[in-house]
C-alpha positions as CSV (number, residue, x, y, z in Angstrom):
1,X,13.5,10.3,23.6
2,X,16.5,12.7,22.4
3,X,16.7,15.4,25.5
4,X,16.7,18.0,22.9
5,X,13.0,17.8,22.9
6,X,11.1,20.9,25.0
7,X,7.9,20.1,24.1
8,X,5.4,17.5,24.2
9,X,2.4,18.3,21.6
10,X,-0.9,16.3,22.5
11,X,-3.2,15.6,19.7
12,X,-7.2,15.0,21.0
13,X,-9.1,14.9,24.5
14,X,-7.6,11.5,25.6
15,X,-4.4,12.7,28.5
16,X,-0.8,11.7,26.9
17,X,1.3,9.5,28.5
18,X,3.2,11.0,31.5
19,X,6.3,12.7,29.9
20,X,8.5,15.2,32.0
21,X,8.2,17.8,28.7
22,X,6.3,20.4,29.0
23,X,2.8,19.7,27.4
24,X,1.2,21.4,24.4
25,X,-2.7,20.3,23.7
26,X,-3.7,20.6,20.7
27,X,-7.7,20.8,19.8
28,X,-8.8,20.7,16.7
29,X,-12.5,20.8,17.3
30,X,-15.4,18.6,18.3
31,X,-16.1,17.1,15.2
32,X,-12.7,16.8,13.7
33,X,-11.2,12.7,13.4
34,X,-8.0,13.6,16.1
35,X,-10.4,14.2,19.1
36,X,-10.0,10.4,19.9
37,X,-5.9,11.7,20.8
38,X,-3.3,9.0,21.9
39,X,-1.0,11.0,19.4
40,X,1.5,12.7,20.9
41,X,4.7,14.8,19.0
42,X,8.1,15.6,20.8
43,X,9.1,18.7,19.6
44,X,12.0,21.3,19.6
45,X,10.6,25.0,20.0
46,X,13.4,27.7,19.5
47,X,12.1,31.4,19.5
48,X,8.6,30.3,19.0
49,X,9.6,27.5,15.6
50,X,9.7,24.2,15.5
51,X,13.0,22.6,14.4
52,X,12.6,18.9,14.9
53,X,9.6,16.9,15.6
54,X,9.0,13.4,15.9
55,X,5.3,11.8,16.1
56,X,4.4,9.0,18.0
57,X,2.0,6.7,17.2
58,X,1.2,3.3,18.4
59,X,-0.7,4.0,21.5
60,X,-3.7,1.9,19.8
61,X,-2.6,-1.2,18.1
62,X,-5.2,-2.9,16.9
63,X,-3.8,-5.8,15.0
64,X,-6.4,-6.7,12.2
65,X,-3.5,-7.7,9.9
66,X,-3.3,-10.6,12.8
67,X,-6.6,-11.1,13.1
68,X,-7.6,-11.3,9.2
69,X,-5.4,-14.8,9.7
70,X,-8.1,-16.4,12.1
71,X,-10.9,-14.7,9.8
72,X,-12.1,-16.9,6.9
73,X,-13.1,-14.7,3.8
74,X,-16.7,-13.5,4.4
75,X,-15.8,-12.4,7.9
76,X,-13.1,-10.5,7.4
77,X,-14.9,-8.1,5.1
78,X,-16.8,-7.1,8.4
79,X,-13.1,-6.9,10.5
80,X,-11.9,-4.3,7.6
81,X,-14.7,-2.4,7.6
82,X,-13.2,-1.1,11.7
83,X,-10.0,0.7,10.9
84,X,-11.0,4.0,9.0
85,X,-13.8,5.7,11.3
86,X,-14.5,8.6,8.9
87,X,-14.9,5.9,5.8
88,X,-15.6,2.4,6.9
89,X,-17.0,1.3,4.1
90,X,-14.0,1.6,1.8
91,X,-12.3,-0.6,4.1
92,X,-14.8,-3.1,3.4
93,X,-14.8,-2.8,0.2
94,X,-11.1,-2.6,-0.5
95,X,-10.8,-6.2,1.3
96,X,-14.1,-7.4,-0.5
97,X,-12.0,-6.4,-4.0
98,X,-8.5,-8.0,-3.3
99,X,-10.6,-11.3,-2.3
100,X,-12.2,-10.6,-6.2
101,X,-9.3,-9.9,-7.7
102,X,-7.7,-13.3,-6.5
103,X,-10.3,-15.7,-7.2
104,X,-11.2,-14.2,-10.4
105,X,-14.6,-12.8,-9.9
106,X,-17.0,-10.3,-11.7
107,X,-19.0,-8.8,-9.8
108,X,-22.5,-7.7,-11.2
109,X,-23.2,-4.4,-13.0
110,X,-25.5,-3.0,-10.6
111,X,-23.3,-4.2,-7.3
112,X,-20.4,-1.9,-9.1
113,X,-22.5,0.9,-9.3
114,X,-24.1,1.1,-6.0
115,X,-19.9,0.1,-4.9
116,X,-19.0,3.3,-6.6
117,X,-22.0,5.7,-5.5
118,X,-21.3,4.6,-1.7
119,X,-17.8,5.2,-2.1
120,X,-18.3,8.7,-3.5
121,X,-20.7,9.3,-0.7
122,X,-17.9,8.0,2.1
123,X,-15.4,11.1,0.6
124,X,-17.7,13.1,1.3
125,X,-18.6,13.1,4.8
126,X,-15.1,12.1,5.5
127,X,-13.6,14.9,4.0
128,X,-16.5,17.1,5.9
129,X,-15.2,15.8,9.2
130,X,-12.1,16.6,8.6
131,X,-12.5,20.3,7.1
132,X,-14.5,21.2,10.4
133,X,-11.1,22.8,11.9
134,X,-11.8,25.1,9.7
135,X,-14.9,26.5,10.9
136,X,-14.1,25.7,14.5
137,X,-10.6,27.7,14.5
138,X,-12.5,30.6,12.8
139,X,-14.9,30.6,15.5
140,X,-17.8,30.6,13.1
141,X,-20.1,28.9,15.0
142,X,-23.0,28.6,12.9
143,X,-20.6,27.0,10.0
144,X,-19.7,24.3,12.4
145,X,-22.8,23.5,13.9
146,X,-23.9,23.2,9.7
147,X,-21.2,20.8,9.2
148,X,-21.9,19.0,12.9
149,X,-25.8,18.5,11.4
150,X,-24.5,17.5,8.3
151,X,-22.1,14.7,9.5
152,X,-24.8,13.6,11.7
153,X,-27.1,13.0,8.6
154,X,-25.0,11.1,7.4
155,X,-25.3,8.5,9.9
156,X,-28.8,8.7,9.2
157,X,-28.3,7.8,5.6
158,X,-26.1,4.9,6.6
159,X,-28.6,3.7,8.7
160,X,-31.6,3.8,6.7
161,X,-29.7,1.6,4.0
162,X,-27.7,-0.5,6.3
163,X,-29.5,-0.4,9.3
164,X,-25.9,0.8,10.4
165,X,-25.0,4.3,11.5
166,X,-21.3,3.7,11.3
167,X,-20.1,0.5,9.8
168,X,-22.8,-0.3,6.9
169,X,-20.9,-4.4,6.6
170,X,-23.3,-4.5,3.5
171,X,-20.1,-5.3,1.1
172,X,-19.9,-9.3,0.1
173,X,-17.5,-11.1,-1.9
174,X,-19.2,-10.2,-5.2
175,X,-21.8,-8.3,-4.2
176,X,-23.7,-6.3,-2.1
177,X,-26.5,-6.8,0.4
178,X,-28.5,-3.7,0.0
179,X,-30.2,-2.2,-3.0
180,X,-30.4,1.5,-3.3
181,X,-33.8,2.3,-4.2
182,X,-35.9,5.9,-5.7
183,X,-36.6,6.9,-1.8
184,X,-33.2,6.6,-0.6
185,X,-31.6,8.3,-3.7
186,X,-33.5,11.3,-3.4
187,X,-32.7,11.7,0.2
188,X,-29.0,11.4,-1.0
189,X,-29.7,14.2,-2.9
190,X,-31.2,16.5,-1.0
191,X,-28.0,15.6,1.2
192,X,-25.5,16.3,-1.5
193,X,-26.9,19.8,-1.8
194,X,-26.8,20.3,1.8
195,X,-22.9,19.1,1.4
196,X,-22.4,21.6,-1.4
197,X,-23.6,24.9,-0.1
198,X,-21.7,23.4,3.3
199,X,-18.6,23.5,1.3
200,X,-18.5,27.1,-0.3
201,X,-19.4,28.5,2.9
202,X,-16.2,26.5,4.0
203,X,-14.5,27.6,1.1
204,X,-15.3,31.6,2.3
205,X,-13.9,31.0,5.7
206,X,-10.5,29.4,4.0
207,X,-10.8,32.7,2.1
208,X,-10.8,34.7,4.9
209,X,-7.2,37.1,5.3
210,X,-7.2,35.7,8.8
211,X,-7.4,32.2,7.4
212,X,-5.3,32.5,4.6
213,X,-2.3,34.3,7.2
214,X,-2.7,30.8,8.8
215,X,-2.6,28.3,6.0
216,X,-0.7,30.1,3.4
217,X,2.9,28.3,3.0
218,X,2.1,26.1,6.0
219,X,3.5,23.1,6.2
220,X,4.7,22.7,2.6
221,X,5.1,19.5,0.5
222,X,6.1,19.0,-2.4
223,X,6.7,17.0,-5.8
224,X,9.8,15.3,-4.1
225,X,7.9,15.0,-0.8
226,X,5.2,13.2,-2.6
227,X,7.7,10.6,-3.8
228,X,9.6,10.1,-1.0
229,X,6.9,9.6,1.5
230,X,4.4,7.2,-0.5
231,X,1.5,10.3,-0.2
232,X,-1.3,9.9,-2.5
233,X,-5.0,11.6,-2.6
234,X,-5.3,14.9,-1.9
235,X,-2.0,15.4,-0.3
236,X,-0.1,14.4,-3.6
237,X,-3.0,16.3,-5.8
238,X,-2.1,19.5,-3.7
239,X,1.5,19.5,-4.0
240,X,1.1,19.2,-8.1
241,X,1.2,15.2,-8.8
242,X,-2.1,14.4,-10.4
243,X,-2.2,10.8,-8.6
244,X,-6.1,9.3,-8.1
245,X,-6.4,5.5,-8.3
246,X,-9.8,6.5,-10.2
247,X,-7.9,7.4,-13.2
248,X,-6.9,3.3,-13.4
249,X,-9.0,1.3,-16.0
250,X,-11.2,-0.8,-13.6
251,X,-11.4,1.5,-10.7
252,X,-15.0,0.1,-9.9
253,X,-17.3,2.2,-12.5
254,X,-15.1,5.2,-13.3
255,X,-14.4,4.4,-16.7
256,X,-17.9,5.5,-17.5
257,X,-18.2,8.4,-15.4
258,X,-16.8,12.3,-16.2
259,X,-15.7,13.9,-12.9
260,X,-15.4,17.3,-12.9
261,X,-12.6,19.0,-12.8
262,X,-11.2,20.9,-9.8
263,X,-9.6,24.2,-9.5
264,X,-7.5,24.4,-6.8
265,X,-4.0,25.8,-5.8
266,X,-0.7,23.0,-6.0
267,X,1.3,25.3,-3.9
268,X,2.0,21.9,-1.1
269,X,0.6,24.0,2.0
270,X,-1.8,23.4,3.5
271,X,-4.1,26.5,1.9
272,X,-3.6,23.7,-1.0
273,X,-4.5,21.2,1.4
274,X,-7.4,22.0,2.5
275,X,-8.4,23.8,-1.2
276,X,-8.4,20.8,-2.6
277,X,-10.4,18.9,0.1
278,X,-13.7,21.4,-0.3
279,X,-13.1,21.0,-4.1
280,X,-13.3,17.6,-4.0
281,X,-16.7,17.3,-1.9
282,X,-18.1,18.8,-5.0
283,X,-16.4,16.5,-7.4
284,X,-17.7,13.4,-5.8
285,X,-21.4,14.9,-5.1
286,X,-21.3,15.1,-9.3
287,X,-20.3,11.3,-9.6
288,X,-22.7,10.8,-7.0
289,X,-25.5,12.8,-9.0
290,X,-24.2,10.5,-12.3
291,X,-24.2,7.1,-10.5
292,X,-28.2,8.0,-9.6
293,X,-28.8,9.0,-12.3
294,X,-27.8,5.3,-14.3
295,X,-28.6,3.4,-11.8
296,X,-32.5,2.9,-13.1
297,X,-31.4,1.9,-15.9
298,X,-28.7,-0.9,-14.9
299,X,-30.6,-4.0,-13.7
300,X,-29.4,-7.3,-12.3
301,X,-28.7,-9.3,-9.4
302,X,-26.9,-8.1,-6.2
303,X,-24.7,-11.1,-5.8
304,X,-22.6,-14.2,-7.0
305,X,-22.9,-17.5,-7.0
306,X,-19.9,-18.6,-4.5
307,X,-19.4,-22.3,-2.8
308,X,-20.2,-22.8,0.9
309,X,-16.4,-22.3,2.0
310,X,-14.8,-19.6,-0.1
311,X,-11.0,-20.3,-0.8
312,X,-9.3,-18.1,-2.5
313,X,-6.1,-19.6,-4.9
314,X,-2.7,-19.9,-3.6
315,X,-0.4,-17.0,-4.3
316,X,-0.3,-13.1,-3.8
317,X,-2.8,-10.4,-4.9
318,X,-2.5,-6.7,-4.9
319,X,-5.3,-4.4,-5.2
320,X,-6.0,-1.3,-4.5
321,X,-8.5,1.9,-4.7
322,X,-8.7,5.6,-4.0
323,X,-9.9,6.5,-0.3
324,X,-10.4,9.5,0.5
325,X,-7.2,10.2,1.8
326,X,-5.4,8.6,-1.1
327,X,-4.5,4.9,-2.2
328,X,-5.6,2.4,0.1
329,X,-3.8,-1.4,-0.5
330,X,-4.2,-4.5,0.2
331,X,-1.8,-7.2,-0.4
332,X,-3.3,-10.7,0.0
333,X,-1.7,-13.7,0.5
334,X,-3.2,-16.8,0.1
335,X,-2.4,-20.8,1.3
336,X,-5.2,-21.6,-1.2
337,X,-7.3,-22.5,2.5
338,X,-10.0,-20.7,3.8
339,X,-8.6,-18.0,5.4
340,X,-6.0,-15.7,4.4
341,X,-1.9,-16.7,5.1
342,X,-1.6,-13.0,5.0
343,X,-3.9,-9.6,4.5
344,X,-1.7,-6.3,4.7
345,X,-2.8,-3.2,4.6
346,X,-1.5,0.0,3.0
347,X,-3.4,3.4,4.6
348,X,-3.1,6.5,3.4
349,X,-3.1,8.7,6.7
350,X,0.1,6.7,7.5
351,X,1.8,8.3,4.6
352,X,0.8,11.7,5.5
353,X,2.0,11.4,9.8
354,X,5.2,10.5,8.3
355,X,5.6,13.6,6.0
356,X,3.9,15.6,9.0
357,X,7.4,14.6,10.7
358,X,8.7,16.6,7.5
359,X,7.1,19.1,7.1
360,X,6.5,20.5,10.9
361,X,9.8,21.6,12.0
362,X,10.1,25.5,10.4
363,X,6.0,25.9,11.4
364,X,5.8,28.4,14.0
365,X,3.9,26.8,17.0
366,X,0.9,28.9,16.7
367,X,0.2,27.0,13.1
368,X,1.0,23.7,13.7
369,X,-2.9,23.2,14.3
370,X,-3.3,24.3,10.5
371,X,-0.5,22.0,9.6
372,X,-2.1,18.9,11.7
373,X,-5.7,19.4,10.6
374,X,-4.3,19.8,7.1
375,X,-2.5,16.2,7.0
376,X,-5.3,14.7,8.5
377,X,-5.4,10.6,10.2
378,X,-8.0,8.5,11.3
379,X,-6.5,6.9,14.8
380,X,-7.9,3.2,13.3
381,X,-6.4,3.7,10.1
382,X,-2.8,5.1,11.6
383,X,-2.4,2.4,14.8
384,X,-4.1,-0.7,12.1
């Protein structure tokens, strides 16, 4: 570590390492996706700025690349489901789509609507967890416990269609194992509206003079930042580059949906940030609304025909979809045996800790909280 470093920002409950810099925690609320810690940031503070940072990551390597290679393909669907907490089930079915793409498959109608509901639903509650600084740094306390009740229905959702409160695993190679039936669908509703009164009464405390005095030109990023650093998703959307994997022909069943459009700032702070984050729970609860309402009408089976070992042909696939955070990858190579030679993964969140090294050092230490909870990671998604 350079010894120009003074500081030692701590990201989360879990202690840092032992460092002999002088430690600065960070909290950014019970509910928010850094309260796992093992994040640390050596910093340089002069007169009360930062002027260089450098995060360090690492603490948690899980190694699922490594073990995808001892996986064969129906298993590891399950393994990729454990590195994105907030959003498990786009890992799941990012790997479940790659393995598609490779060997060719189509996967039923209604198993690509149900995909594309599930996925809508995962922004949702991800980005939820991840606006709850807001309320929590605002000290609105009846905001956050909302948004606490909220995420925790959530689970409940997950579990009475999965039998899963965290990691549904319902995602198969060309298919899916649940169906999504009238009973279900109307609790989802009554949950999207929940969500979307949730999020203007987020939207007031971003509002707020105090708020905005914190957010405002925080942290900034932009057109060239997007570039530079691979940022995607709402990151890149805030900054001004109109980048969404849904816009690609095939994004599961976009093509025949009409999202609404949002309205937020492109100003690269994280105001924008966080703007377009609250914007976009209400986007996805409107695909969510179209995907219910098709779905009675879109019949068919839940699966594919596939032989006992699945193989997938030698060579090298790419596929990849929009998280919440942005473009999530996955590069498959195959052996043509029954396990992958290779499965890489390409998360968003990584992106945005390495612009976070960019964008911190100017940020007065009082906002680098805004600046963190605005460039969000999920610890399993960042340490993959």
């Amino acid at each position: 570590m350079p010894d120009d470093f003074n500081r030692l920002l701590t990201v989360g409950s879990v202690p840092p390492p032992s460092s002999a810099l002088e430690a600065v925690h960070i909290d950014l609320g019970p509910d928010h996706p850094t309260r796992p810690g093992l994040v640390t940031i050596p910093v340089l503070v002069e007169e009360g700025s930062l002027t260089r940072a450098k995060v360090e990551i690492g603490y948690l390597h899980r190694g699922p690349e490594k073990l995808f290679e001892a996986r064969d393909y129906r298993q590891l669907i399950m393994l990729a489901s454990r590195h994105d907490w907030q959003a498990p089930f786009v890992g799941e079915l990012g790997a479940a789509l790659v393995v598609e793409r490779a060997m060719g498959l189509v996967c039923p109608p209604r198993v690509t609507w149900i995909r594309t509901l599930l996925l809508e639903f995962s922004r949702i509650s991800s980005h939820l967890a991840f606006l709850s600084w807001l309320p929590y740094a605002a000290h609105d306390t009846g905001t956050s416990h909302a948004l606490h009740a909220s995420l925790a229905s959530s689970h409940i959702l997950w579990e009475k269609l999965t039998g899963n409160r965290v990691h549904p695993m319902v995602t198969r190679i060309g298919g899916i194992s649940v169906d999504v039936d009238s009973g279900w669908s109307d609790l989802l509703l009554e949950w999207l509206g929940e969500a979307a009164v949730l999020g203007e009464s987020l939207q007031q405390i971003l509002n707020s003079p105090e708020m905005r005095r914190r957010t405002r030109g925080i942290a900034a990023l932009g057109p060239d930042d997007v570039d530079a650093f691979g940022l995607s998703g709402p990151v890149a959307r805030a900054a001004g580059v109109p980048l969404d994997e849904r816009h690609q022909p095939g994004h599961l069943a976009h093509d025949d949906l009409s999202p609404a459009p949002v309205d937020a700032p492109t100003d690269g702070d994280a105001f924008s940030r966080f703007s377009w984050l609250i914007a976009e729970i209400a986007q996805s609860a409107d695909l969510c609304r179209q995907v219910l309402g098709m779905l009675p009408g879109v019949e068919g089976p839940l699966d594919t025909h596939l032989p006992t070992v699945v193989r997938a042909p030698r060579g090298t696939t790419w596929s990849s979809l929009e998280a919440p955070w942005g473009t999530a990858g996955y590069l498959l190579v195959s052996n043509g045996g029954p396990t992958p030679g290779r499965l890489a993964l390409r998360t968003p969140t990584f992106a945005d800790v390495a612009a976070l090294e960019h964008a911190l050092p100017g940020t007065r230490l009082d906002d680098v909280p805004a600046a963190i909870a605005s460039l969000g990671w999920t610890l399993g998604d960042l340490d993959k």
